[in-house]
N, C-alpha and C positions, 0 to 999 in steps of 0.2 A: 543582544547588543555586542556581546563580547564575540561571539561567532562570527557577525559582520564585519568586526575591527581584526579578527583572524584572516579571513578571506582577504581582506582587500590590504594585509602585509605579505600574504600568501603570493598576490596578484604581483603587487610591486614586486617583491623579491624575484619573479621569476620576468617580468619584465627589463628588470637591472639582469637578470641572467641571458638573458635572449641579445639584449645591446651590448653586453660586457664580452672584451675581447677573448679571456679567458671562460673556455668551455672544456668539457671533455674531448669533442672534438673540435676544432679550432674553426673559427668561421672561413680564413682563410684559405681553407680545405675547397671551397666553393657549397656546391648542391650540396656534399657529403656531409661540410661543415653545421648545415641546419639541420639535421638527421636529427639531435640530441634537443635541439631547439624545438623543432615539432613534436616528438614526443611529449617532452613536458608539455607544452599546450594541452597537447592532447591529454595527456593523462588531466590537467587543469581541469578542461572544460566536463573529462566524462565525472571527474570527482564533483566538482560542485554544483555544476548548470544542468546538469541530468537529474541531482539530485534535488537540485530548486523545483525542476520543471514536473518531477514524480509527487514533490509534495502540494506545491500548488494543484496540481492533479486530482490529489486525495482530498486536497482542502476544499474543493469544488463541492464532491461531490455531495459535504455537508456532515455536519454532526450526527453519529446516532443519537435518538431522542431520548431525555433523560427526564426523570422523577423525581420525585423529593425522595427516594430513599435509590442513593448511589450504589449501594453494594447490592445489588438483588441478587438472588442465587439461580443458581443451574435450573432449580425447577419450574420459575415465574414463569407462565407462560409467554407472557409479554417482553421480558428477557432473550427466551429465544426466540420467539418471531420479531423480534428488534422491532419493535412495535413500544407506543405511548402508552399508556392507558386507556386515552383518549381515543386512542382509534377508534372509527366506525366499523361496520360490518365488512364494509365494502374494501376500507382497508387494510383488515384482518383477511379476507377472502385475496386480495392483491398479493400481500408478503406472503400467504399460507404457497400459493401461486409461485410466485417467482424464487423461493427458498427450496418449492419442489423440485422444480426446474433444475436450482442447481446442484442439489444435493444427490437427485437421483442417483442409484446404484447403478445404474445401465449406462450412467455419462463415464463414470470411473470402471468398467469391467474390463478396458483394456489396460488398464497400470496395475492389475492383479486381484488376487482373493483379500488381502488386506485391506485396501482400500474400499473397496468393493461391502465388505461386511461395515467399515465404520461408515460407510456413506446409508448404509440400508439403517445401522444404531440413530443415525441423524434423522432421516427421513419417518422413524419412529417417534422420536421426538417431537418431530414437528407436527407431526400428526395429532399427539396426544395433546399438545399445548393450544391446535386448531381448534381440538373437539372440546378444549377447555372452552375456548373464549367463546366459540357459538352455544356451546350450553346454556352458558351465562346469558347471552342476551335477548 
């Protein structure tokens, strides 16, 4: 709430600046004179409405799913294939799937040997936590 009540004095304040005769540059000036006026906008709209529009974004695409036991660790397997419990097979077979995808060392081998080795660590990981859950079931 308070974030909202920032923005929208945020807003006004630069509205009363954009009308208000006194600027850096003087409106007076003509075209020139709104130089200083576009700017702020701009900087306005990429500071908040960009950053609205990234998190509605993220918001979208939905919670990772969670358990009665919130701190799990590095090794659950379920943990790292961001995976329920719950999951079915077919599930587990999906995220094993699309986590390979991303992680692959051969997606990262042009940003270097660094990446390249912690993408191959991950894909190890994912692998063992796979051969968890299908042992199991």
């Amino acid at each position: 709430m308070r974030g909202n009540l920032m923005k929208t004095l945020l807003l006004l304040a630069l509205l009363i600046y954009i009308v208000s005769p006194l600027d850096v540059i003087p409106d007076l000036l003509g075209p020139l004179g709104r130089v200083d006026d576009l700017i702020l906008v701009a900087l306005f709209v990429w500071r908040y409405y960009f950053r609205l529009v990234r998190q509605s974004a993220s918001s979208t695409a939905g919670p990772e799913p969670r358990t009665k036991n919130t701190h799990r660790s590095r090794t659950d397997p379920y943990f790292i294939l961001k995976l329920s419990p719950e999951a079915s097979l077919k599930e587990i077979e999906e995220q094993y799937r699309s986590l390979m995808k991303q992680y692959h060392p051969d997606r990262v081998a042009h940003l270097g040997e660094d990446l390249r080795k912690l993408a191959h660590e991950k894909t190890v990981e994912i692998q063992r936590a796979y051969q968890t859950l299908v042992s199991r079931t």
